[in-house]
C-alpha positions in Angstrom: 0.0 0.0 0.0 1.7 3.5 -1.3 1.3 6.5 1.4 0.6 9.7 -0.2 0.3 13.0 0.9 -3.1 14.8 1.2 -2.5 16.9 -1.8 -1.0 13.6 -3.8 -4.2 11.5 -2.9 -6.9 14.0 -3.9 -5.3 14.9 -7.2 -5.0 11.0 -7.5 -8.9 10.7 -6.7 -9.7 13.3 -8.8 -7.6 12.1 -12.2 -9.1 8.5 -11.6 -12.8 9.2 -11.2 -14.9 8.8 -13.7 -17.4 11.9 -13.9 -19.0 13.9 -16.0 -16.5 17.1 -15.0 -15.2 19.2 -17.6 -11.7 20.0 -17.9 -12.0 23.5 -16.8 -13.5 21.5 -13.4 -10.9 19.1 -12.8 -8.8 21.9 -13.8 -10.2 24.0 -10.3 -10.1 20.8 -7.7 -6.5 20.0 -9.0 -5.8 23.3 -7.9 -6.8 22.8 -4.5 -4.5 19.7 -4.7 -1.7 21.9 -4.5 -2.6 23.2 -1.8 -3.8 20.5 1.1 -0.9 20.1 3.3 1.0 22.9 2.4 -0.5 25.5 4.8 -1.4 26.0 7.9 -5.8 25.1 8.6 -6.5 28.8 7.8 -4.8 28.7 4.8 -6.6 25.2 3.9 -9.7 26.5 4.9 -9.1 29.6 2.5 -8.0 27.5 -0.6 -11.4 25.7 -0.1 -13.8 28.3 0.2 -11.6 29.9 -2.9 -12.5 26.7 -4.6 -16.0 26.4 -3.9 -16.5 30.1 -5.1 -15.2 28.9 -8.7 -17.2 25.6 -8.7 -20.3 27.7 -7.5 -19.7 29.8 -10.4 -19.3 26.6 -12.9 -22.5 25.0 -11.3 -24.2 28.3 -12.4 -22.4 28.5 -16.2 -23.9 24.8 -16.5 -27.5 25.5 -15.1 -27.7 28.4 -17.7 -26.1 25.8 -20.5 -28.7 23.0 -19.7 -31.3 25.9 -19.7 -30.5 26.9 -22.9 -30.3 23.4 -24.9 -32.7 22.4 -23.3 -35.3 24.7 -25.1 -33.0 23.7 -28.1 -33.4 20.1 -27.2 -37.1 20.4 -27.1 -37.7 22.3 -30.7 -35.3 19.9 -32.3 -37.4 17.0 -31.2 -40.7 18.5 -31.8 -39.5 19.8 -35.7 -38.3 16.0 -36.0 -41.1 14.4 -34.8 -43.2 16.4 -37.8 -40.6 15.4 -40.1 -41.5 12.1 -39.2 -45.1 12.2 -39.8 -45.0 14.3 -42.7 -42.6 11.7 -44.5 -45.1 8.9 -43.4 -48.2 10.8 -44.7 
C-alpha cells in the first residue's frame, strides 16, 4: 500500500474518477491539490472556500447551458417528430 500526501491522494482521486466534469472543473479541484498540506488550517480552509467560489460559479455556467439546450433540445425534437409524420403521410 503507497502512502501519499493529502494533496497527492486528492489529485490521485480526482484524475481516476470517472465523472461527468469538464476540464476546466478538474482543472479548479487539482488546484486545490496543490494546496492541502502545504498551509497552515487557515490557509486550507481559504483555498477551499476559494474553490467552492469557482465551482459555484461553474455550477451556475452549467445551469444556464442546460437551460438553454434544453429549449434547443425540445424544438429539435418537436420539428423532428413532424418530419417524421410528414414523410409517413
Amino acid at each position: 500500500m503507497q502512502e501519499f500526501s493529502a494533496g497527492e491522494a486528492w489529485e490521485k482521486a480526482v484524475q481516476t474518477s470517472d465523472t461527468n466534469l469538464t476540464d476546466e472543473d478538474i482543472h479548479i479541484l487539482l488546484m486545490l491539490s496543490k494546496m492541502l498540506g502545504q498551509t497552515d488550517v487557515e490557509g486550507q480552509i481559504s483555498q477551499i472556500e476559494i474553490t467552492e467560489n469557482f465551482l459555484e460559479k461553474q455550477i451556475a455556467e452549467a445551469q444556464q447551458e442546460k437551460n438553454k439546450n434544453e429549449k434547443l433540445y425540445c424544438k429539435l425534437g418537436t420539428t423532428i417528430g413532424l418530419a417524421i409524420v410528414i414523410i409517413l403521410i
